[in-house]
C-alpha positions in Angstrom: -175.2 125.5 -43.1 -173.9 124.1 -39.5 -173.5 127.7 -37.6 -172.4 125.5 -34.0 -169.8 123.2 -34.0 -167.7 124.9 -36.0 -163.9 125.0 -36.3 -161.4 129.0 -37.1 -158.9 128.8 -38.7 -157.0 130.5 -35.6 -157.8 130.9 -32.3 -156.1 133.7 -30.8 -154.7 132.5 -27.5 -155.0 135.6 -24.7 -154.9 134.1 -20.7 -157.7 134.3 -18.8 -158.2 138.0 -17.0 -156.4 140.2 -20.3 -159.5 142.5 -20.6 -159.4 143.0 -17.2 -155.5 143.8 -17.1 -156.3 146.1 -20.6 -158.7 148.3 -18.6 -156.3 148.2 -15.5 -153.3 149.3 -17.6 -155.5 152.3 -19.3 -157.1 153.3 -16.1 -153.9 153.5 -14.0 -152.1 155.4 -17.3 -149.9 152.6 -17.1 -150.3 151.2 -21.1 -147.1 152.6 -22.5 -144.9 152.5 -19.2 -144.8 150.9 -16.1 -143.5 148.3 -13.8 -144.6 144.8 -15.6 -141.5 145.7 -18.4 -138.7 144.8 -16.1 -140.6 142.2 -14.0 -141.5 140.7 -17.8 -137.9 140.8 -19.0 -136.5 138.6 -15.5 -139.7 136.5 -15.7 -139.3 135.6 -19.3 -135.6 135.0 -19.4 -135.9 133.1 -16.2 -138.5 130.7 -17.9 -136.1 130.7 -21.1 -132.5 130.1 -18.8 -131.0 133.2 -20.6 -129.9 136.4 -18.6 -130.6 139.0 -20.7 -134.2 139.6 -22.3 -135.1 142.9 -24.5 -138.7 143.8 -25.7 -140.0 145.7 -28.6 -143.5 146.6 -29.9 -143.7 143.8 -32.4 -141.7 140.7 -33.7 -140.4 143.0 -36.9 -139.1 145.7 -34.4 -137.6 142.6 -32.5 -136.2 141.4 -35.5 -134.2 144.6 -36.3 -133.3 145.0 -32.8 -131.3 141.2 -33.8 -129.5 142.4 -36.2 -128.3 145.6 -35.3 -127.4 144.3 -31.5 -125.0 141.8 -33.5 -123.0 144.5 -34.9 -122.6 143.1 -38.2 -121.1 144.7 -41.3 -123.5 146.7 -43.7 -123.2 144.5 -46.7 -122.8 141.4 -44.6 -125.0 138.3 -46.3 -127.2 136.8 -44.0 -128.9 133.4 -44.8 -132.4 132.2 -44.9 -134.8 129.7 -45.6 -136.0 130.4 -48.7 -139.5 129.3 -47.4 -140.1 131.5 -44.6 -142.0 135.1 -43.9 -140.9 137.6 -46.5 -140.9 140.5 -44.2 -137.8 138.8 -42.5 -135.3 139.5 -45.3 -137.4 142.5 -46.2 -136.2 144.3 -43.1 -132.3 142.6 -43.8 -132.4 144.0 -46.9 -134.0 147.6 -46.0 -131.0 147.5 -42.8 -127.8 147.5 -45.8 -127.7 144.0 -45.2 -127.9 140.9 -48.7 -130.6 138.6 -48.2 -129.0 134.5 -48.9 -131.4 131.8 -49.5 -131.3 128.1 -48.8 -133.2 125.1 -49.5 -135.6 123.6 -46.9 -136.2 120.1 -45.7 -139.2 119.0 -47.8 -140.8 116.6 -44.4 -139.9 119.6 -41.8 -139.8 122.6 -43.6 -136.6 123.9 -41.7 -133.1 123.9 -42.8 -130.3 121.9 -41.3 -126.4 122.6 -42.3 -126.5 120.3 -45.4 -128.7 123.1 -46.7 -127.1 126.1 -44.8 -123.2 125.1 -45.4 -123.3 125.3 -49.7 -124.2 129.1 -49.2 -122.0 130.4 -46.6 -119.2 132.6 -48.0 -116.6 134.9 -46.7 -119.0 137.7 -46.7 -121.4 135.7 -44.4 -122.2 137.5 -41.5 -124.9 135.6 -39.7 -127.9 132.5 -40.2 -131.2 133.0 -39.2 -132.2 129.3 -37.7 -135.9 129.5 -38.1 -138.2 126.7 -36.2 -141.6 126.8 -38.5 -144.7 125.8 -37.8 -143.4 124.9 -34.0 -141.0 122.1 -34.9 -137.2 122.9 -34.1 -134.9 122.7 -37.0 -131.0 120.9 -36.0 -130.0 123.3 -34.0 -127.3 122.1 -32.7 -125.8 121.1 -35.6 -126.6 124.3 -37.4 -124.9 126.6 -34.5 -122.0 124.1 -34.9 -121.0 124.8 -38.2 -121.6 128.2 -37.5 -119.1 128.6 -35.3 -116.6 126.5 -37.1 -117.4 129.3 -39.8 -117.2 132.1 -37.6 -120.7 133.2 -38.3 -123.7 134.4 -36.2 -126.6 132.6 -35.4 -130.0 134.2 -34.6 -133.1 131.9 -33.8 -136.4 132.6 -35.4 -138.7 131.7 -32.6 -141.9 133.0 -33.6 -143.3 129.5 -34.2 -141.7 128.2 -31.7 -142.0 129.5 -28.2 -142.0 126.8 -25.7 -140.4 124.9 -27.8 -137.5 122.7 -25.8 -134.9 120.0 -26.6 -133.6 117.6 -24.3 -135.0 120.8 -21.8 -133.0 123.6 -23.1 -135.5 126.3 -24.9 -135.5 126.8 -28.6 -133.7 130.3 -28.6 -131.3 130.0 -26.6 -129.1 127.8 -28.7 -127.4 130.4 -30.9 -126.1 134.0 -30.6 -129.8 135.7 -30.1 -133.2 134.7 -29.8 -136.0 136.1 -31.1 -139.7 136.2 -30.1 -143.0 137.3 -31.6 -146.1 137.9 -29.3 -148.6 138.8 -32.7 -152.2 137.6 -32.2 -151.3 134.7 -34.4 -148.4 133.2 -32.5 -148.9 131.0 -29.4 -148.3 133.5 -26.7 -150.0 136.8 -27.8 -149.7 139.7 -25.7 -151.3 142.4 -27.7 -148.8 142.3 -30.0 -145.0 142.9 -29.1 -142.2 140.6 -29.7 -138.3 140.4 -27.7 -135.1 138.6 -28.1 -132.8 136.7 -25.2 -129.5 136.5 -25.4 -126.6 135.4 -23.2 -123.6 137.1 -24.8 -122.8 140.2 -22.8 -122.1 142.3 -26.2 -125.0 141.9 -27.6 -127.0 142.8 -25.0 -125.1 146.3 -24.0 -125.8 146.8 -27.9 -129.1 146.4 -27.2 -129.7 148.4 -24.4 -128.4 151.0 -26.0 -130.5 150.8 -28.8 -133.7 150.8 -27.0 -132.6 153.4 -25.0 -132.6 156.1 -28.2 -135.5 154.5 -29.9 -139.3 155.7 -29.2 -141.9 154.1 -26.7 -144.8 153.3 -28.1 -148.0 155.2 -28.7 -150.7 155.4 -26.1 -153.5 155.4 -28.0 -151.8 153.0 -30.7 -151.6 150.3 -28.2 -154.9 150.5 -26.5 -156.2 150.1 -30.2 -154.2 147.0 -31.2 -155.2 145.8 -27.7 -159.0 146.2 -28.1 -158.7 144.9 -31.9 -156.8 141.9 -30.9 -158.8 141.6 -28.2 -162.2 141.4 -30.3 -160.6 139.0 -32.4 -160.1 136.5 -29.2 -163.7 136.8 -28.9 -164.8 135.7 -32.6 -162.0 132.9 -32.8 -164.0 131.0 -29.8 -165.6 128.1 -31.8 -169.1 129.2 -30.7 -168.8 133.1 -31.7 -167.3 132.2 -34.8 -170.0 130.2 -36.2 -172.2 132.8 -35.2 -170.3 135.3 -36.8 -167.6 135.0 -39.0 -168.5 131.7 -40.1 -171.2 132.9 -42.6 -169.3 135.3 -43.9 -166.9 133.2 -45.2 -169.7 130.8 -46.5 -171.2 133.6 -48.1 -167.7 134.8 -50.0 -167.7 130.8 -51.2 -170.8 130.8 -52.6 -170.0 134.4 -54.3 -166.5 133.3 -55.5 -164.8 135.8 -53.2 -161.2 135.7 -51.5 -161.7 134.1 -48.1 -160.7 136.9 -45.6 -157.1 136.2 -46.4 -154.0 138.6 -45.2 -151.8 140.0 -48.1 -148.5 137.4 -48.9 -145.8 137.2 -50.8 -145.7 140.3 -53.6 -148.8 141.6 -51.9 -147.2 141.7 -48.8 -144.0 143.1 -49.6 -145.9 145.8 -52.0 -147.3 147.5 -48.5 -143.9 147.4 -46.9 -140.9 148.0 -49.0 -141.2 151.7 -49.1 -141.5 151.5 -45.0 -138.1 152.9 -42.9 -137.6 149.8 -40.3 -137.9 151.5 -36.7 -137.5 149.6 -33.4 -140.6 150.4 -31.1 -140.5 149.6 -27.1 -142.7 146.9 -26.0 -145.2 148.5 -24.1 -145.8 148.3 -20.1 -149.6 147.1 -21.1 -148.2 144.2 -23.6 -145.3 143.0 -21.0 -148.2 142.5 -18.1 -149.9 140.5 -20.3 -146.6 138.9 -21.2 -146.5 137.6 -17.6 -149.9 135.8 -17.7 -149.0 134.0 -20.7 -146.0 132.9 -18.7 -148.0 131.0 -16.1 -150.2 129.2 -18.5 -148.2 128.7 -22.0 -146.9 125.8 -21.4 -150.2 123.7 -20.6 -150.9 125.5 -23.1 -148.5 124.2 -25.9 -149.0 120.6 -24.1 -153.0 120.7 -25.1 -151.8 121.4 -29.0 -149.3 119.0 -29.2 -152.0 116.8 -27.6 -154.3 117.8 -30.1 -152.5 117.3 -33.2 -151.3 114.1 -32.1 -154.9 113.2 -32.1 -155.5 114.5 -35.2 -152.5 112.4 -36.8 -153.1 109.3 -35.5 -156.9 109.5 -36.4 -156.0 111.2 -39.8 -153.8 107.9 -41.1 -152.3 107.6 -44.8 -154.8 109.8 -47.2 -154.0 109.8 -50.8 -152.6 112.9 -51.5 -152.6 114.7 -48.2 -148.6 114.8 -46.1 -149.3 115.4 -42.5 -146.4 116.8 -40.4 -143.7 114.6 -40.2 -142.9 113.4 -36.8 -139.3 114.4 -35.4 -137.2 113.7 -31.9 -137.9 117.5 -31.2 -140.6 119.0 -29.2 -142.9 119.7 -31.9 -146.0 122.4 -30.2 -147.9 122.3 -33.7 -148.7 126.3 -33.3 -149.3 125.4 -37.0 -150.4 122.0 -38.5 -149.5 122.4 -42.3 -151.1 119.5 -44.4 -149.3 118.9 -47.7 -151.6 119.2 -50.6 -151.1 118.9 -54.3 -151.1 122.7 -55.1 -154.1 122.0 -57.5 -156.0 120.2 -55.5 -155.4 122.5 -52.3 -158.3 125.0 -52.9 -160.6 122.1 -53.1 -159.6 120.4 -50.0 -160.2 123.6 -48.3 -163.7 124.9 -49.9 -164.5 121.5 -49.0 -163.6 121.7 -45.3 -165.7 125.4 -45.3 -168.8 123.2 -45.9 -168.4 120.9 -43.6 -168.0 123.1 -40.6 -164.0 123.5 -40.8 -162.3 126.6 -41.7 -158.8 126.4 -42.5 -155.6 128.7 -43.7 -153.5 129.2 -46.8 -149.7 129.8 -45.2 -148.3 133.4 -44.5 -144.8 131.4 -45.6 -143.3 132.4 -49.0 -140.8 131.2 -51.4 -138.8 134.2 -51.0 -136.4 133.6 -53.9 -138.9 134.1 -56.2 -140.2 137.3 -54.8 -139.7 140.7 -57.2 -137.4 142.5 -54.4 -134.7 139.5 -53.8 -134.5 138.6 -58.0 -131.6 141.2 -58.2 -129.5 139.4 -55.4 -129.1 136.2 -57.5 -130.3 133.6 -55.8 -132.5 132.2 -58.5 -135.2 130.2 -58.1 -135.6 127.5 -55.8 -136.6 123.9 -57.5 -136.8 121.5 -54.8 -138.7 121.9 -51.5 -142.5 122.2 -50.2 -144.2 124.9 -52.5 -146.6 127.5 -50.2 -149.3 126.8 -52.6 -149.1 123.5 -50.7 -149.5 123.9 -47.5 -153.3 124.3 -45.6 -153.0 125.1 -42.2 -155.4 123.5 -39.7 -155.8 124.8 -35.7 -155.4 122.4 -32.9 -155.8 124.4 -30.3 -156.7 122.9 -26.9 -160.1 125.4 -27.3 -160.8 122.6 -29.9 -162.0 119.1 -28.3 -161.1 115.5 -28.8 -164.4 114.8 -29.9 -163.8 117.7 -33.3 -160.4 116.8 -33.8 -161.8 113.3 -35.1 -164.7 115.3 -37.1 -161.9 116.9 -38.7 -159.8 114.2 -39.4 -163.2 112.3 -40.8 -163.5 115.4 -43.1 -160.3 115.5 -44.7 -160.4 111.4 -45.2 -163.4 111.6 -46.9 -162.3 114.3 -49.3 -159.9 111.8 -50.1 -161.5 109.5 -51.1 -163.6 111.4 -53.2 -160.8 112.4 -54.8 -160.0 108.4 -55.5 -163.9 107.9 -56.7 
């Protein structure tokens, strides 16, 4: 069993100096409030080219703030990708609001009008534009039949940070953007999330929002901190295969679930009794907000880099879809491969062995989830399935020189599967 060399499934990006800037923040009693909050807001909507930038304690709380800074209509449908993260129209749906879902591009996994425009109706209140896996979706034709429709369009940026076209940032195309800083995403800052906007209403809805809702919890956000931070330290290739990395071996041989987060039903099980709440990013997550800023987009360069790489040495393998290639400014914060859902486990046992850990999606088929079978949307038939999709990291943490290793890997699986 190789223990060094080895390749997570995630590596949680946090800048250089965020332990240091914890301890600062929790010796100074500066964790829950403080100065970096307002210097993050003008930093981060000067990097995106918006004037108005609002943060929250996490990309849910960000979410709601959205929609409720939109001033829709309880009852208002709001449109989705069917394949997207189920806690999204969970929190529509807890708000008063009717949960819409359209099909997906089978290549890019976003939707484009074609898809959007069949479902809008006159109680259409909004679209939610969602970027996965880091690859834009047509935005600009999306917010253009929006507006011929007099409907709202909010940008799911949570894959997508960084992203730009033809230099304009991904976010900042439609009515709101919205951010998630999760130790998942690209640009982590202990958690948090925000959203940008340029439309003067929105944001004095906003404002006054945050204003009556709670700051976070001291002791809360030092704990997410440290946990998130600890997790920085095992996703380093070395510590992982030192740690975690036999673990997961271990559960293989055994037959054991593979340290896998809750999706889909699962998911939605631990949160549909929840009240949706909107949290105040935290002075402690907004410092390290601004040194991600200096840094993310080398950052974002060394993935794309990377997955390039991996998709030029990777070739045609039977049975395996890399990411299509698009005009956009695809990051690659995920790199789904395209698997026959039977054949997916395999692919990825056999990747464990070799070295290479990888990750089922946190994506869903939301139509076919128990709490949005009563809204009638039925069940999509065409489009990627999640049972699909394997996610591999390309993070610039990983070299050249394992990028081809892992391309060798997944060749040779199939070509076993052609034996």
């Amino acid at each position: 069993m190789a223990l060094f060399g080895t390749v997570p499934r995630r590596c949680v990006n946090l800048p250089p100096g965020s332990l240091r800037t914890l301890l600062s923040c929790v010796l100074t009693n500066q964790v829950e409030e403080g100065p970096s909050i307002e210097e993050f807001y003008g930093e981060f909507g000067k990097w995106l080219g918006v004037p108005y930038v609002f943060g929250t304690a996490s990309g849910r709380s960000a979410f709601q703030l959205a929609l409720e800074s939109l001033g829709l209509e309880k009852g208002s449908e709001i449109i989705f990708p069917t394949l997207t993260f189920p806690v999204m129209p969970m929190v529509a749906k807890l708000l008063g609001y009717h949960p819409v879902f359209c099909e997906v591009d089978p290549a890019t996994f976003n939707s484009g009008p074609e898809h959007i425009a069949p479902k809008i109706s006159d109680r259409t209140g909004a679209v939610l534009a969602t970027h996965l896996f880091g690859q834009p979706c047509p935005i600009r034709d999306v917010v253009e039949l929006a507006r011929k429709k007099k409907i709202r369009v909010l940008e799911d940026c949570a894959h997508a940070c960084g992203v730009r076209i033809e230099g304009q940032q991904i976010g900042t195309f439609g009515d709101v953007g919205l951010y998630s800083f999760a130790e998942g995403k690209n640009m982590p800052c202990f958690g948090g999330g925000a959203i940008a906007t340029a439309d003067e209403g929105v944001a004095e809805r906003a404002r006054q929002i945050l204003s009556k809702s709670s700051k976070p919890r001291k002791m809360s956000v030092i704990k997410e901190a440290f946990s998130i931070w600890a997790k920085w330290l095992v996703t380093r290739p070395l510590i992982f295969g030192l740690t975690v990395y036999p673990v997961l071996r271990l559960k293989l041989v055994m037959g054991q679930p593979l340290l896998d987060s809750a999706v889909g039903n699962d998911l939605l099980d631990e949160f549909v009794s929840t009240k949706p709440r909107i949290t105040r990013l935290s002075n402690l997550q907004a410092a390290i907000g601004l040194r991600q800023l200096q840094r993310i987009d080398h950052f974002n360069e060394g993935a794309r880099r990377n997955a390039h790489r991996l998709t030029e040495k990777l070739g045609e393998v039977p049975g395996i879809k890399a990411p299509s290639s698009t005009d956009g400014d695809h990051i690659y914060v995920y790199y789904p491969l395209t698997v026959d859902p039977e054949r997916r486990d395999d692919l990825r046992h056999y990747l464990l062995r070799q070295g290479i850990d990888s990750k089922t999606t946190d994506m869903a088929d939301c139509s076919t989830l128990k709490p949005f079978l009563s809204t009638g949307n039925g069940t999509r038939r065409n489009g990627p399935n999640e049972a699909s999709i394997l996610e591999i990291c390309v993070y610039p943490v990983i070299s050249e020189e394992k990028m081809f290793e892992i391309a060798q890997a997944i060749r040779h699986w199939g070509e076993l599967q052609e034996q």
